[in-house]
N, C-alpha and C positions, 0 to 999 in steps of 0.2 A: 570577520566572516560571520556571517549571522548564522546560527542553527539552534532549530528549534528542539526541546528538547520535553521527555512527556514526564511527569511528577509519578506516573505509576510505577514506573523505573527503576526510578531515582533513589530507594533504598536497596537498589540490587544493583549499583553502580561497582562494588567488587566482583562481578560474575557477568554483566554483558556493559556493551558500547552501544549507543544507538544516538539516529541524530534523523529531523527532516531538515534540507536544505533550505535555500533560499535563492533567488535569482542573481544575489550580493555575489556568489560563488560561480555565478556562468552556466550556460547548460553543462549536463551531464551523460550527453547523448552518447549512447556505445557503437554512432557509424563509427568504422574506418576511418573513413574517411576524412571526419571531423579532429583537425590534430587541437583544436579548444578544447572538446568534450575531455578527451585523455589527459590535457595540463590541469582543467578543474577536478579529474578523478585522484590523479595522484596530490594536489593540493589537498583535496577532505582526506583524502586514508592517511598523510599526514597528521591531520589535526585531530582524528579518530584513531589515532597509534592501530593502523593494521595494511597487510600488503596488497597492494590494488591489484599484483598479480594474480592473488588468490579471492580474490572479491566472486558472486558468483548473479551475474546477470540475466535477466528473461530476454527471450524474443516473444514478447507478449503478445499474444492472440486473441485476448477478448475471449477468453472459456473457461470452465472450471478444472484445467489441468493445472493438479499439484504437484512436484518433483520431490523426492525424497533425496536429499546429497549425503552421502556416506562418504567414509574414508578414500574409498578408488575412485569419484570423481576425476573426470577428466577438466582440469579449470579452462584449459581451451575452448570448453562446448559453451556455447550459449544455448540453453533450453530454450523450448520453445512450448512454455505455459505461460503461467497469470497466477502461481504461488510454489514457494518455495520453504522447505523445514529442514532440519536440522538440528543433531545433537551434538556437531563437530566446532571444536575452539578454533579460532583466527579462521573464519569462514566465513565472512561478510555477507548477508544478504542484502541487494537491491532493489526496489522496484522504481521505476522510472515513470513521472506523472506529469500531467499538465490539464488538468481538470478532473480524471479520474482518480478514486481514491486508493492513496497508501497506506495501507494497512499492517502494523507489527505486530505481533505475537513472541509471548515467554514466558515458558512452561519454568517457575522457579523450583519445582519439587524436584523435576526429572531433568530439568536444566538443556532446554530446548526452544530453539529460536522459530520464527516463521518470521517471510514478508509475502504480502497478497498486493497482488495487481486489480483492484476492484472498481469496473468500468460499468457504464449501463447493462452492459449485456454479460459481464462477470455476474453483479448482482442479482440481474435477471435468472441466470443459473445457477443460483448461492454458490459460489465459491467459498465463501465462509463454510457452509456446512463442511464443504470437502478438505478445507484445512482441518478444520476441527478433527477430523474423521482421520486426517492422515496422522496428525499427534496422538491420537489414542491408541492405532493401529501401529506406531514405531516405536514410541515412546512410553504408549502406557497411560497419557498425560488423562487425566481427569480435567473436564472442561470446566469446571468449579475453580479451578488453580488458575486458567489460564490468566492471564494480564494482558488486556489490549489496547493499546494507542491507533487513534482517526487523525490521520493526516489532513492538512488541507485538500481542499477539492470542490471547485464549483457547486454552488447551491442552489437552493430551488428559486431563488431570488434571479438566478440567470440563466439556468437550466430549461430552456423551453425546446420544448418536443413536438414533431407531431402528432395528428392523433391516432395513427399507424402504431406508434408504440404507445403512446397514451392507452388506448383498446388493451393490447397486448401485457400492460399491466393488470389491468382490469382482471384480466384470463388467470394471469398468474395469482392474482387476491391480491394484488399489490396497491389497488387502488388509494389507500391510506396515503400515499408518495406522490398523487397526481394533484396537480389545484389547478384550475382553472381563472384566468384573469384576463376578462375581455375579448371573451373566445379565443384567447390562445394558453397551451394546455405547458407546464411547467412541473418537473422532475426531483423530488427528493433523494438523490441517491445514499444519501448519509442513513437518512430516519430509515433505507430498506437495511443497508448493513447492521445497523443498533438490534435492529427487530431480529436478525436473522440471529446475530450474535447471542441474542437474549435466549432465542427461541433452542440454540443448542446446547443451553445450561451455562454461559459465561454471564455471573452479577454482572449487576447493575453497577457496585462498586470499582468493578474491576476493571468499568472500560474510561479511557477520558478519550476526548475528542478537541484536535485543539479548537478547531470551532471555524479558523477562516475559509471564508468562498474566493477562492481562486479568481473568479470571474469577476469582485468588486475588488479585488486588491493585486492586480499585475505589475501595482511596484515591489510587490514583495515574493511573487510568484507567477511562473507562466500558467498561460490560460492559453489552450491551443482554440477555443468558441471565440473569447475578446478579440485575440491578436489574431482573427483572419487565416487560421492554420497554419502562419508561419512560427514558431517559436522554438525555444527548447525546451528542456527539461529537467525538473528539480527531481530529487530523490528521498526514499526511505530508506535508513538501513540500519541492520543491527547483526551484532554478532556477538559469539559467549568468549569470554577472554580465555 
């Protein structure tokens, strides 16, 4: 089973689990209805020693809603944001991607996790800031501590837009994310997350990025722009042990 795994971690391998998948493992989808998605979920919370029962998943919206999971969580609920924190053990954070980026977070001082849902229109409405903002506000977390891992996710190499939101970057100052190639106008989603991340006090050091575009490597991960809107879904996740 392939997963990918982030170096910034990786000396706090005693205090959280974390992993991005690969399409080697199957989607991940949380319909119902899919009885694959649920044989691939309990497959990884095997190989990541935690209980899929208590895994805690989005119904992702494309917004800057963050969820705070405390103790009385109900694990039945699927939310319905695009980021999730956390200072509770064996509480798995998900986000489910297929061009959009996964995004981890982990607070080592005060020992709290985040995963973000960061889509065109996430980034558009920094959802980074309001992660940020919810760690400081639960936890205390100083953004200087945090550690963040960049999922894979479509790049500007495949990411073309129209110029409807091309403008609408513009509006936001985002323009630095737009290139133009043969009149047709192409998206950095990544370089907006790094900027935003930077811009709320997390180093330079502290973030890695694994680097792949979704959209040139669909043997290794789904792409819902390549594959025609049919596909499924790889995942982010972490939790504090």
């Amino acid at each position: 089973m392939a997963l990918y795994k982030f170096n910034i971690f990786k000396n706090y391998e005693d205090k959280i689990s974390h992993a991005i998948t690969s399409r080697e493992i199957g989607t991940l989808s949380i319909s119902a209805s899919k009885e694959e998605g649920k044989k691939n979920r309990v497959l990884l919370s095997g190989k990541l020693g935690f209980e899929e029962e208590k895994t805690i998943y989005m119904n992702q919206i494309h917004s800057k809603e963050v969820k705070i999971i405390n103790k009385n969580h109900d694990y039945q609920t699927i939310l319905s944001c695009d980021g999730v924190v956390t200072n509770q053990k064996q509480t798995p954070l998900t986000v489910m991607v297929a061009d959009c980026i996964p995004i981890l977070f982990f607070d080592p001082i005060n020992n709290a996790v985040g995963a973000v849902h960061a889509g065109r229109a996430g980034v558009f409405k920094n959802i980074i800031k309001e992660t940020i903002e919810s760690f400081n506000s639960e936890f205390k977390t100083n953004a200087k501590d945090l550690l963040v891992g960049i999922g894979p996710s479509i790049g500007s190499c495949c990411y073309e837009v129209g110029k409807e939101i091309a403008d609408e970057a513009i509006v936001l100052g985002l323009d630095y994310a737009i290139s133009l190639k043969n009149g047709r106008y192409f998206l950095d989603n990544a370089k907006i997350a790094k900027k935003q991340l930077s811009e709320c006090g997390i180093k330079k050091e502290n973030i890695e990025e694994l680097g792949f575009c979704t959209g040139c490597n669909t043997d290794k991960f789904y792409s819902y722009r390549k594959e025609n809107q049919k596909t499924g879904r790889f995942a982010g996740v972490i939790f504090l042990k």
